[in-house]
N, C-alpha and C positions, 0 to 999 in steps of 0.2 A: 837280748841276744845272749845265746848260752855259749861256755867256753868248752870244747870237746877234745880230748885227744885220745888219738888213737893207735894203741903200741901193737905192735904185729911181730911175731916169730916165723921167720920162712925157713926154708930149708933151700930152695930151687930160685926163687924172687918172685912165685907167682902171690902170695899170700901180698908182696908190697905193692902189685898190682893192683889186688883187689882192693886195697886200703887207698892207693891213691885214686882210684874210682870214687870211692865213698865221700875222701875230701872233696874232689870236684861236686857231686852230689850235694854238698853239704851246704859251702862254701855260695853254689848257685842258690840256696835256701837261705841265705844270707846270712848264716852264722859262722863263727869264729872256728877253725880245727887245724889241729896238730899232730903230725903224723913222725913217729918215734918207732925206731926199730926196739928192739926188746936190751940190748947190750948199751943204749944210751939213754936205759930210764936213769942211770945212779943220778945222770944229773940233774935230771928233771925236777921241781916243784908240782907234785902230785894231786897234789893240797889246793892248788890254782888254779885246778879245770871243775868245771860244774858235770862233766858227762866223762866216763870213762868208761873205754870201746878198748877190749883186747882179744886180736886176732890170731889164730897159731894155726901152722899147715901139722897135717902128718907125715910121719916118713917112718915106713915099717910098724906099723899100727900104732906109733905113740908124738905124742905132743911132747917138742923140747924139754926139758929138767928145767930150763930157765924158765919157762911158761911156771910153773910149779912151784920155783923159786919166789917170783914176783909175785904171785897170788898171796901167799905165806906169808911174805913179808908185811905185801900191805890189804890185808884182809879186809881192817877193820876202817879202811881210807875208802874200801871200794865199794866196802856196805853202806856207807853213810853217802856215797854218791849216785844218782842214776849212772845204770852201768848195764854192758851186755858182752857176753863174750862169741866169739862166733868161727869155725870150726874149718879149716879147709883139708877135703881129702878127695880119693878121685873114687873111694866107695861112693860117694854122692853124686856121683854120674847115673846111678841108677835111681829111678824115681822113688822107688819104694825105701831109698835109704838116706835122703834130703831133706827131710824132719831132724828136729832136735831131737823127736821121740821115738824115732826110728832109724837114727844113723848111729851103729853102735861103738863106734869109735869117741863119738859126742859122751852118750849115755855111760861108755868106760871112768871118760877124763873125770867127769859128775860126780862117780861116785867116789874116785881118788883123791880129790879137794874139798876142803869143809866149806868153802865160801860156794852159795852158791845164786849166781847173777841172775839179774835182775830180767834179764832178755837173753836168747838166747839166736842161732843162724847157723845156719851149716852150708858150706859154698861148693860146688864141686870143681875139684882142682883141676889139675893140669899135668899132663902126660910129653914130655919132649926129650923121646930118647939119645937124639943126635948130641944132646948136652950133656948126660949124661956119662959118669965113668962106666969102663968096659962093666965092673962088676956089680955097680947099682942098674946100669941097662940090662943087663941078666935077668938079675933076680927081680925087679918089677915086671919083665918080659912073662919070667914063672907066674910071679902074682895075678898078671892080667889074663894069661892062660887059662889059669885055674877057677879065673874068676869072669872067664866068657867077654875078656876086652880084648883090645886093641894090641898085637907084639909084631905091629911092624916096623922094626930097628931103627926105621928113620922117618919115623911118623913124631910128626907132634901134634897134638890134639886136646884143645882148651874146650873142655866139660864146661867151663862156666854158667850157668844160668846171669850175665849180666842185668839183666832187666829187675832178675830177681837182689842182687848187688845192688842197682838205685834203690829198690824198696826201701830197703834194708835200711840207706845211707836216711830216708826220709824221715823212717820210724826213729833212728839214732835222734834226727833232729826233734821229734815230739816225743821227744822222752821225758 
């Protein structure tokens, strides 16, 4: 039995969603996982998982500075471990853009970090404007306009590919 943990940067909470999916996933494949939001790795022993899984949402084309941060830091912990990073945004609601090789928000974060993981996923996110402040429901409203979705003000609307999330969590396990 392999030790996995798995850090996640959200912006909204659907990315901890997705992550506690993967544990249950995981967990029913009878291996060990641990699931860490991204501001509570300082205190983590990094060093003491065999699989390391980090997950980042988007919000306005970009992946947290902390995602960026933690890579940096521990590059050379993440290279010497099976490891996959894996991607959430609601560009991946469109099929043509739910590849690692054709979601270009994934393909951005890639070429802006030198580490580059082992496995790769891209999930499509999650759309829920009622949660939203007056001026992030706005301007996502714009985005999704522009971009032939969803801007009914009080719609919410989970893109996810779940089924493709268990894959995911399985491949995590036979890494």
């Amino acid at each position: 039995m392999s030790s996995i943990i798995i850090i996640y940067s959200t912006t909204d909470g659907h990315t901890r969603e997705i992550c506690s999916q993967l544990i249950k996933v995981i967990e029913q494949q009878g291996e060990q996982a641990t699931m860490v939001e991204i501001d509570e790795v300082a205190s983590i022993d990094l060093a003491a998982f065999d699989k390391i899984v980090i997950g980042a949402s988007i919000r306005y084309g970009k992946h947290d500075k902390k995602v960026y941060r933690l890579i940096e830091k521990n590059q050379q912990l993440l290279e010497s471990r099976a490891n996959a990073f894996f991607s959430v945004n609601v560009v991946a609601r469109k099929p043509e853009k739910r590849q690692p090789d054709t979601n270009p928000y994934l393909k951005k974060f890639l070429k802006e970090i030198s580490w580059q993981p082992k496995n790769l996923a891209v999930f499509a996110g999650k759309i829920d404007y009622p949660m939203y402040s007056f001026w992030d429901r706005n301007i996502i409203r714009l985005i999704m306009w522009m971009t032939k979705g969803p801007t009914d003000p009080a719609a919410t609307i989970d893109f996810t590919d779940w089924k493709q999330v268990d894959d995911f969590a399985r491949f995590i396990c036979d890494m």
